[in-house]
C-alpha positions as CSV (number, residue, x, y, z in Angstrom):
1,X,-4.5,8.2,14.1
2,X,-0.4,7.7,13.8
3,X,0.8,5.3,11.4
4,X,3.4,3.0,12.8
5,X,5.8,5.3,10.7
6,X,4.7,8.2,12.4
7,X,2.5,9.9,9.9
8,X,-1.0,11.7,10.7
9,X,-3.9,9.8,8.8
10,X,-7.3,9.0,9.0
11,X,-8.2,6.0,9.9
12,X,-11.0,4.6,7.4
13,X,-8.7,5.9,4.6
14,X,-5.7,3.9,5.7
15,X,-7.3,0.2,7.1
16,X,-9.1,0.7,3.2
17,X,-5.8,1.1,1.1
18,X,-4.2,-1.5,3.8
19,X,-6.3,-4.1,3.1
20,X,-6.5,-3.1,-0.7
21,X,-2.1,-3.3,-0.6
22,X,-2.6,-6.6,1.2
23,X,-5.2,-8.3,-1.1
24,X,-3.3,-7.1,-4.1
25,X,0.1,-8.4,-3.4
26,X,-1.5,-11.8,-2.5
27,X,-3.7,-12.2,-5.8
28,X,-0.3,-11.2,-7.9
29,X,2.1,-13.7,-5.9
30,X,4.9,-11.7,-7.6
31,X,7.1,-9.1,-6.4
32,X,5.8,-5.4,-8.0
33,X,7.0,-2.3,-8.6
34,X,5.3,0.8,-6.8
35,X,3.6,1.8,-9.5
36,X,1.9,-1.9,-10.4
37,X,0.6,-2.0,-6.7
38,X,-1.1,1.7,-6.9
39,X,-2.6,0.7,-10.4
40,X,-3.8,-2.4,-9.1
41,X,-5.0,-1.0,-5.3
42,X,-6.0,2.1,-7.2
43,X,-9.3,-0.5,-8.4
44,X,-9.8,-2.0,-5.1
45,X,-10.1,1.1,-2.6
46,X,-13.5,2.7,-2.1
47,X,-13.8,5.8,-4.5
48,X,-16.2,7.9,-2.0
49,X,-12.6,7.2,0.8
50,X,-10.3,8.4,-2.6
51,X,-12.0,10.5,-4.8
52,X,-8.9,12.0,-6.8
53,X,-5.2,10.4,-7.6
54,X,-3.3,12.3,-5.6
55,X,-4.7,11.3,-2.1
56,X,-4.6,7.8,-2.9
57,X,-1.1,7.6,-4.4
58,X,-0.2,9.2,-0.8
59,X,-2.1,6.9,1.2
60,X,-0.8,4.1,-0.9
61,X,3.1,5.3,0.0
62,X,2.4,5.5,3.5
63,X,0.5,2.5,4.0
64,X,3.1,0.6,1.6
65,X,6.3,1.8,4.1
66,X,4.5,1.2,7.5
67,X,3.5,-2.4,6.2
68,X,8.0,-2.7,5.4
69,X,8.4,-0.7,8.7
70,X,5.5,-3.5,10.3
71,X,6.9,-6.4,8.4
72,X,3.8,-7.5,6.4
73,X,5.3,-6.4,2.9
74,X,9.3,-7.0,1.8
75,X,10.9,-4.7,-0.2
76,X,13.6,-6.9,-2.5
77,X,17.2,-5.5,-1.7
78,X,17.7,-5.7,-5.5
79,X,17.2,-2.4,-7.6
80,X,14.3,-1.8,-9.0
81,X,12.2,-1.5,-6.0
82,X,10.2,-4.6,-6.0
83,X,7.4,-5.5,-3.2
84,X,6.0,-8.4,-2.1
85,X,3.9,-9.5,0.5
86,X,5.4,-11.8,3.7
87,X,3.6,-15.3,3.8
């Protein structure tokens, strides 16, 4: 499948860390920094769908922009990059 971003990805992998990104950022009700959301989704994703790091710190990035690009998660103008999810 295409992300709405554009990017090639498979779709079990990316409805997983979408709804791990989404479930996250609501339990937190703070804005995060990138690397407090992957540690956080990094427990909730299924570990057969992300076996190593590196594939789910990608799927995590792309999932994280198309859900700005989509609306679903705000990215504070403000450095450092904070996120948040929309209400």
């Amino acid at each position: 499948m295409r992300s709405p971003a554009g990017f090639s990805v498979k779709k079990a992998e990316y409805e997983a860390m979408e709804e791990a990104i989404l479930l996250y950022l609501r339990r937190v009700k703070k804005p995060v920094s990138f690397g407090e959301l992957f540690q956080g989704v990094a427990r909730l994703v299924p570990p057969d769908l992300f076996p190593d790091e590196n594939k789910a710190r990608w799927y995590a990035k792309v999932v994280q922009r198309d859900l700005e690009l989509t609306g679903r998660v705000e990215r504070l103008p403000e450095p450092p990059v904070r996120l948040l999810v929309r209400v």
